[in-house]
C-alpha positions as CSV (number, residue, x, y, z in Angstrom):
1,X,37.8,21.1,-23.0
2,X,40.9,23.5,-22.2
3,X,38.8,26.4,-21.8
4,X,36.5,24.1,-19.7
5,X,36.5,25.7,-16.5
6,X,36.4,29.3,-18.2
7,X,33.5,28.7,-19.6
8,X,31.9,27.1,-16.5
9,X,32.9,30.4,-14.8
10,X,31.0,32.4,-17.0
11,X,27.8,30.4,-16.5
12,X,28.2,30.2,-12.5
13,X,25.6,33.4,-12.8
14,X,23.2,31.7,-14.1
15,X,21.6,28.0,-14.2
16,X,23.4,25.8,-16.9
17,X,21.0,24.3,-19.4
18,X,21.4,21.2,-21.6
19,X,22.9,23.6,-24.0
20,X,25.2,24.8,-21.9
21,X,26.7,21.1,-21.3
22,X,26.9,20.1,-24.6
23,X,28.9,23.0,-25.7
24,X,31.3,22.5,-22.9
25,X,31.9,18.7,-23.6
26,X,31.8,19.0,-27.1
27,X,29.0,17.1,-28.2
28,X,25.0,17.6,-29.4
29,X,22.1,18.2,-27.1
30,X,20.4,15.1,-28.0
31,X,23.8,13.0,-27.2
32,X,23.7,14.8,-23.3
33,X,19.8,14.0,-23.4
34,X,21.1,10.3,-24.3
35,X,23.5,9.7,-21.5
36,X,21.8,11.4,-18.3
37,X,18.9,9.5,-19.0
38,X,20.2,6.3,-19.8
39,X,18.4,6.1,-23.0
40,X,20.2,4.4,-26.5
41,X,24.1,3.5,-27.1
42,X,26.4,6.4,-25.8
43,X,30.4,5.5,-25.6
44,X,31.5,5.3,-22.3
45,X,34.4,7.8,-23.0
46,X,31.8,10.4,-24.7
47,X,29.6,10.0,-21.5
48,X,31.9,10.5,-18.9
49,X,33.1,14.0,-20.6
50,X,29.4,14.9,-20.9
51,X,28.9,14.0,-16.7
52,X,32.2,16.2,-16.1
53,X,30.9,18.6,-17.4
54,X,27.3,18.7,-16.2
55,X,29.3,18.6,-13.2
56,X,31.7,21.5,-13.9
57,X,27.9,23.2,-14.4
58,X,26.3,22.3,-12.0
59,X,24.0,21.4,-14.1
60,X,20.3,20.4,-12.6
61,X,17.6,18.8,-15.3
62,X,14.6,20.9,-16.0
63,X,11.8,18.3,-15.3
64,X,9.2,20.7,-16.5
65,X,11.3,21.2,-19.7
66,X,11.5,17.4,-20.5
67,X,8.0,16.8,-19.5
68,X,6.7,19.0,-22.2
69,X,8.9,17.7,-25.0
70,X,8.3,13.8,-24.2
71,X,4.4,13.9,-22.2
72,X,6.0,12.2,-19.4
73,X,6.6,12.7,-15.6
74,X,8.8,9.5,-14.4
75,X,6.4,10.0,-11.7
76,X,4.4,6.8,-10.0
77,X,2.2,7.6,-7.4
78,X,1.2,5.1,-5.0
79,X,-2.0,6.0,-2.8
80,X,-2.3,5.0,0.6
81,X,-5.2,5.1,3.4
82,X,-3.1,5.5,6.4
83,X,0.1,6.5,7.0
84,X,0.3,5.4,10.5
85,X,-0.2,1.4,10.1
86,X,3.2,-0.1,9.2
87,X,1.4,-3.0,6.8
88,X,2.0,0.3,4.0
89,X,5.5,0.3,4.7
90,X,6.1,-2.9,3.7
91,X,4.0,-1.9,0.0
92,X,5.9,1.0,-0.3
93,X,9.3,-0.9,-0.2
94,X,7.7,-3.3,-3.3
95,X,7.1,-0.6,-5.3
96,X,9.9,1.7,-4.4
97,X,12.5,-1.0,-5.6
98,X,10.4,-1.9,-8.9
99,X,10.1,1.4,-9.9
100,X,13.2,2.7,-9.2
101,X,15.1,-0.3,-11.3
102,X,13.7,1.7,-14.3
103,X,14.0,5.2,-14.1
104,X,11.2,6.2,-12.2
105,X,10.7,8.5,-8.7
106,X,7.5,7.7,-5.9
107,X,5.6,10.1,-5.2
108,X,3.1,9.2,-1.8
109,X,-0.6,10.6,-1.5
110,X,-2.7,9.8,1.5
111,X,-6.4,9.5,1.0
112,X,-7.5,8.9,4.7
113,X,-9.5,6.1,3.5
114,X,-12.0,8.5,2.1
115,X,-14.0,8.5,-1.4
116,X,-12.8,11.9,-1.8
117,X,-9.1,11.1,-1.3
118,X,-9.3,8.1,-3.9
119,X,-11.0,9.9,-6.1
120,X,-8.4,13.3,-5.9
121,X,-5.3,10.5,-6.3
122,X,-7.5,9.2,-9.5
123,X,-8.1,13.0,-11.1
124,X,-4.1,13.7,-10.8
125,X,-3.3,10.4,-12.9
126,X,-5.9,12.0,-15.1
127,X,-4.4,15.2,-15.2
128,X,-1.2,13.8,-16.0
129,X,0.8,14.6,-12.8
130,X,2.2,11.3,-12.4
131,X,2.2,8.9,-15.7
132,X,0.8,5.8,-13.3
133,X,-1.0,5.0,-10.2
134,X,-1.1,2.3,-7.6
135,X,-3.9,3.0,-5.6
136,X,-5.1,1.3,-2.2
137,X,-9.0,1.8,-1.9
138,X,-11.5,1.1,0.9
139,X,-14.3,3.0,-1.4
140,X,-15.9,0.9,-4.7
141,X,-18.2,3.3,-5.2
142,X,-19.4,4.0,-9.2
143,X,-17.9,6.8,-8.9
144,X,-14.8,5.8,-8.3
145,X,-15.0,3.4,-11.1
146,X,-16.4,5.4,-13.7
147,X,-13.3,8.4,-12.9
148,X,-10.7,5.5,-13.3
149,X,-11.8,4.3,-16.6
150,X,-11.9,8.0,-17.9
151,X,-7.5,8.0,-17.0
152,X,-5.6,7.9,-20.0
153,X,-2.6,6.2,-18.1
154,X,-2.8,3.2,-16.2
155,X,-3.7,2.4,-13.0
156,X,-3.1,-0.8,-10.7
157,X,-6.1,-1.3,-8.0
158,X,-4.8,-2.6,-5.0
159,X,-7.4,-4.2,-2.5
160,X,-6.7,-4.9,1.2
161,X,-9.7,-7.9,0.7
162,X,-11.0,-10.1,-2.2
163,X,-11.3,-7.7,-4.9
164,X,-15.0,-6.6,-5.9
165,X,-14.0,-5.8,-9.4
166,X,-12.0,-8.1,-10.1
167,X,-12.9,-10.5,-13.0
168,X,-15.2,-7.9,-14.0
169,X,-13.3,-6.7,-17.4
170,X,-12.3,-3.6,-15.9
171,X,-9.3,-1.5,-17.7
172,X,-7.1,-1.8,-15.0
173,X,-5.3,-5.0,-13.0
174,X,-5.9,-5.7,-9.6
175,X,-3.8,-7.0,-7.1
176,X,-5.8,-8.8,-3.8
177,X,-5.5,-9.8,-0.4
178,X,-7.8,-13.0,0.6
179,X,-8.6,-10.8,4.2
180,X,-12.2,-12.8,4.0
181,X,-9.8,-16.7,4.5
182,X,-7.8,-14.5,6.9
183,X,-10.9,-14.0,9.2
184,X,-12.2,-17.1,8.9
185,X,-9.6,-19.0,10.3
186,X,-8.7,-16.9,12.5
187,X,-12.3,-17.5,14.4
188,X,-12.1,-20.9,13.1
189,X,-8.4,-21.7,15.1
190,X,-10.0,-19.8,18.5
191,X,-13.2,-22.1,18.4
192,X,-10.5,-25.4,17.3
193,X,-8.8,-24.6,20.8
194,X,-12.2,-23.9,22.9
195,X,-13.9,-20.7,22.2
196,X,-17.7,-20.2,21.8
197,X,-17.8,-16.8,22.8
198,X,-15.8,-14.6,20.5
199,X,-16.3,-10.9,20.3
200,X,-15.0,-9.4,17.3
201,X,-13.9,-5.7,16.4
202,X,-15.6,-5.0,12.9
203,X,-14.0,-1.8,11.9
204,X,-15.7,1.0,10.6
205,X,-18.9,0.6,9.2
206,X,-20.4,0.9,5.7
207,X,-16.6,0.0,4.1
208,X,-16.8,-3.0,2.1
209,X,-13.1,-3.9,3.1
210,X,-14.8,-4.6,6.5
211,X,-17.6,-5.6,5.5
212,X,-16.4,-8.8,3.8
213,X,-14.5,-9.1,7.0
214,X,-17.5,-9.2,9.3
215,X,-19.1,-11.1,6.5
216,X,-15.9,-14.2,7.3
217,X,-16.5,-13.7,11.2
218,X,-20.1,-14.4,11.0
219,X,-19.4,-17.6,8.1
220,X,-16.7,-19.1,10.6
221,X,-18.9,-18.7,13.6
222,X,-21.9,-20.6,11.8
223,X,-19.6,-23.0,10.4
224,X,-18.3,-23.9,14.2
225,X,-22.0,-24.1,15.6
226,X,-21.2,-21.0,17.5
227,X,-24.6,-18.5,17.4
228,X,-23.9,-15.1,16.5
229,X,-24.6,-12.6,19.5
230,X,-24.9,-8.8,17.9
231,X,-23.5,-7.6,21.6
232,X,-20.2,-9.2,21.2
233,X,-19.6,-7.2,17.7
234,X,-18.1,-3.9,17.9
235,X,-17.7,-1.0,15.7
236,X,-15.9,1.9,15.6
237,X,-13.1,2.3,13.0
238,X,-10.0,0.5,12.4
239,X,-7.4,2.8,14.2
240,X,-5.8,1.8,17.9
241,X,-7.7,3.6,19.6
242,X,-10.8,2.0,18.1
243,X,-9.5,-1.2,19.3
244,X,-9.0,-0.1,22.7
245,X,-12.3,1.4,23.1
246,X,-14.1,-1.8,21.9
247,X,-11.6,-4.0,23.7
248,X,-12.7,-2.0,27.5
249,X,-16.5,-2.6,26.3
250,X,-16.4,-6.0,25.2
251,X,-13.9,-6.8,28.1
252,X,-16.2,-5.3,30.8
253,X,-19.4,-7.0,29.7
254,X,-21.4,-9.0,32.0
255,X,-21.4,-11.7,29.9
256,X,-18.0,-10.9,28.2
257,X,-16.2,-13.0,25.4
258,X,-13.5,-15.2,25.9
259,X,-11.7,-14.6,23.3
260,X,-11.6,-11.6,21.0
261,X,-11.2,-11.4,17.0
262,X,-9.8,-8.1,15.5
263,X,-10.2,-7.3,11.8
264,X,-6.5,-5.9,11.8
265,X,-4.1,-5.5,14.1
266,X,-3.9,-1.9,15.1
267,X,-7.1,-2.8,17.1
268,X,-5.7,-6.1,18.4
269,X,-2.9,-3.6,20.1
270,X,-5.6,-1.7,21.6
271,X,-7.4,-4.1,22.9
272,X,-4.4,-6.1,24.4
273,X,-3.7,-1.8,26.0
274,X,-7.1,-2.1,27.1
275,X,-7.6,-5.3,28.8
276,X,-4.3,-4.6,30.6
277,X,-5.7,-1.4,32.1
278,X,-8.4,-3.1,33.4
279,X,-6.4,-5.4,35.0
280,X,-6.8,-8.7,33.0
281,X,-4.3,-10.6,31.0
282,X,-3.7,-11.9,27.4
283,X,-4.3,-14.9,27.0
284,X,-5.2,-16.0,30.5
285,X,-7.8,-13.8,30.8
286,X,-9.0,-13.6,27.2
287,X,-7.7,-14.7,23.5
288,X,-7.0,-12.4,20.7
289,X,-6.0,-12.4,17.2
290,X,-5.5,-9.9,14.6
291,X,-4.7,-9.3,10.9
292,X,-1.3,-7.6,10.0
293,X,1.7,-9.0,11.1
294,X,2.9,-6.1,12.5
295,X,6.4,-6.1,14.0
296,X,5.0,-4.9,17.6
297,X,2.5,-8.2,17.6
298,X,5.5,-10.2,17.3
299,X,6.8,-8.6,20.3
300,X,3.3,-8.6,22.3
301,X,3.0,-12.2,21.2
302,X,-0.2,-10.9,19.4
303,X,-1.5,-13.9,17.1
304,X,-2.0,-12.4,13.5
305,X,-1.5,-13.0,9.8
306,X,1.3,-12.4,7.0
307,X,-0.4,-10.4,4.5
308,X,2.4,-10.6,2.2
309,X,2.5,-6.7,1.8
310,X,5.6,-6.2,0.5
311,X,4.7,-9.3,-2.4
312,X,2.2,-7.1,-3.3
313,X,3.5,-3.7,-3.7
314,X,6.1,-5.6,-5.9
315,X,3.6,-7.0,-8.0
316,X,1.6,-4.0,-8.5
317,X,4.5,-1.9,-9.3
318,X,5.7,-4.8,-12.0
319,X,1.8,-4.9,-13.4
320,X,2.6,-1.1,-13.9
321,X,5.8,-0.6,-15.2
322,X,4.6,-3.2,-17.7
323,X,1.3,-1.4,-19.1
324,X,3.7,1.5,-18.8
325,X,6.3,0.0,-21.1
326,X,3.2,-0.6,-23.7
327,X,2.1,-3.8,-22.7
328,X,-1.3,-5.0,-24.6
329,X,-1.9,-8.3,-22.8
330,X,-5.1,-9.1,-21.2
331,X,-5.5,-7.2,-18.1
332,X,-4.4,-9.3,-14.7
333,X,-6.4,-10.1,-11.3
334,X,-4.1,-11.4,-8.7
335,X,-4.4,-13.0,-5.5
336,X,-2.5,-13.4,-1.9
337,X,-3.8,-15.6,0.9
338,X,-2.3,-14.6,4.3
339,X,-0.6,-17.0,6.7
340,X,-1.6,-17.0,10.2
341,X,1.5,-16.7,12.7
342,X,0.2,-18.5,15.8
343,X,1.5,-16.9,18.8
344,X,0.6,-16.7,22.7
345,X,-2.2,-14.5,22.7
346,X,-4.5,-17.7,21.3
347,X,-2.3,-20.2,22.8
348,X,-4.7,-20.8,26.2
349,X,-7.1,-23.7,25.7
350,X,-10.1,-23.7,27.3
C-alpha cells in the first residue's frame, strides 16, 4: 500500500465505500465484507491491512446497503411498558449482553402499556425493521395474537405474570414471571405475623397482568380466613403516584387497614410518601409490601420480591438469538418464581 495514503486523499471528498477499501488494501470486496463482520476464516495479517485501511478511509458501513443484499437488520428490539420503573433496566441488561455477544445492536420501543403500542412494536418486526422482537405486554387481546402469528421473524413474549398463552401451541416462546405466588405470599406472610385487615393497591383495571394479581390477593385472603372488604381495594394504575393516592385513602379511612399490599413497588413507594405526609409511620403505623425489588425499597426498607428481571431478559434474548440462528425445536414456555426479601416495612407483629 505505498500509494496508501494518496489514494485515501483522493477519496477524503467523498464517503469511502467497500470498494474503495478493498482497492486500497489490496484484496476483494467479499474478503473486506468477511473480516468487518466477523463472518468465515480471514488471516489475521490480511485483516488487519483491510481495518488500516478502512481506517485510512474512514470508512463507515452502509447498513441500508447490506440490508438489502442479505434481508437482514442486526437489529433486536425489545419492547417495554414503562420507561420510568427500574425492574426494565435490569431486562434490558439481559438482553443487551446476549445480543451483543453475536453481532447484534438494541433498539428500545416504549408501548405505554397500551394495545396500540404492542401492537405498533409487533407491525415493525412485521415490516422487517428489526429481524426479532422481545416484547413485554400487559394487553392479550386477539388482536394482538393474531398480528404476532402473521411476523415472519420471531418473537419472544415476555409476561410480567403467569403467561395466558403459554402452553397454548403458539408460534412464539414465552418467558414468565409467577407475579400470582408473588401476591399470595406476600398477603399470606402479613396475615402469618397478625394482619386481618389488609388493603391492597390493585393497579389499573381491566389489565390481565393485574388482574391475576387481584385474583392472588383475594385467593390468599380466603385461604387465611380473612373476608374480603371491596373498600380496602384500590385502583388507580400502577405508577407512584397511583400508590400515593390510594395509600392517603386507604390510610385515612375510618376503619383503615393495618397493613397494606401493593401489586408492584412503584405504588408501595407512594404509599410509604403518603402515609408519611399524613403523619404516620411504616411499619408502626401500618405494614406494606410490594413487588419489584427495586433498589430505593432496599433503602426504605420496603418488603418486596426478586423478580429475577435481569434472568429473564437473558433468557429471552437466548430463546431469540436461537430461533434467529435457525433453530427448529419445539417452541419454549419458561417460568420465574420471585423471592420475597423480608424487610422492616412488614417486620411489626401485631
Amino acid at each position: 500500500m505505498q500509494d496508501g495514503g494518496k489514494k485515501a486523499k483522493e477519496m477524503t471528498n467523498r464517503q469511502a465505500s467497500i470498494t474503495d477499501v478493498a482497492r486500497l488494501a489490496g484484496v476483494s470486496v467479499g474478503t473486506v465484507s468477511h473480516a468487518l463482520n466477523s463472518v468465515g476464516y480471514v488471516k489475521q495479517e490480511t485483516k488487519e491491512k483491510i481495518l488500516k485501511a478502512a481506517e485510512e478511509l474512514n470508512y463507515v458501513p452502509n447498513r441500508a446497503g447490506r440490508i438489502l443484499k442479505t434481508r437482514q437488520t442486526r437489529l433486536v428490539m425489545l419492547a417495554i411498558p414503562d420507561t420510568s420503573n427500574e425492574i426494565y433496566f435490569g431486562m434490558i441488561e439481559g438482553v443487551q449482553k446476549e445480543i451483543k455477544a453475536l453481532g447484534y445492536s438494541l433498539l428500545l420501543y416504549y408501548t405505554n402499556g397500551e394495545l396500540e403500542g404492542e401492537l405498533d412494536a409487533v407491525r415493525l418486526l412485521q415490516e422487517r425493521v428489526v429481524d426479532g422482537l422481545i416484547l413485554v405486554h400487559f394487553s392479550y387481546k386477539q388482536v394482538l395474537l393474531d398480528e404476532i402469528r402473521r411476523c415472519s421473524g420471531p418473537a419472544v413474549l415476555l409476561g410480567m405474570c403467569n403467561h395466558l398463552w403459554a402452553g397454548a401451541g403458539h408460534p412464539f416462546d414465552t418467558v414468565s414471571i409467577d407475579v400470582y405466588s408473588g401476591i399470595y405470599t406476600a398477603v399470606q406472610h402479613l396475615a402469618k405475623i397478625g394482619h386481618r385487615k389488609i388493603g391492597y393497591l390493585a393497579g389499573r383495571r381491566n389489565v390481565d397482568v393485574y388482574g391475576q394479581r387481584f385474583a392472588a390477593y383475594r385467593d390468599a385472603l380466603k385461604d387465611a380466613g380473612i373476608p374480603y372488604r371491596e373498600e380496602y381495594v384500590y385502583w388507580n394504575d400502577w405508577t407512584q403516584m397511583g400508590g400515593y393516592s390510594g395509600g392517603r385513602t386507604l390510610y385515612q379511612m375510618k376503619d383503615r387497614p393495618t397493613a397494606i399490599c401493593a401489586s408492584n413497588d412503584l405504588q408501595a413507594i407512594g404509599c410509604w410518601e403518603a402515609v408519611r405526609d399524613l403523619g404516620g409511620k411504616v411499619p408502626g403505623d401500618i405494614a406494606l409490601t410490594g413487588l419489584d425489588n427495586l433498589n430505593i425499597c432496599k433503602i426504605l426498607g420496603i418488603t418486596s420480591f426478586d423478580m429475577k428481571e435481569n434472568l429473564m431478559g437473558t433468557e429471552a434474548a437466548r430463546h431469540l438469538m436461537s430461533r434467529l440462528s435457525g433453530s427448529q425445536m419445539s417452541y419454549q414456555d419458561l417460568y420465574f418464581r420471585p423471592e420475597i426479601q423480608v424487610r422492616d416495612s412488614s417486620l411489626y407483629t401485631l
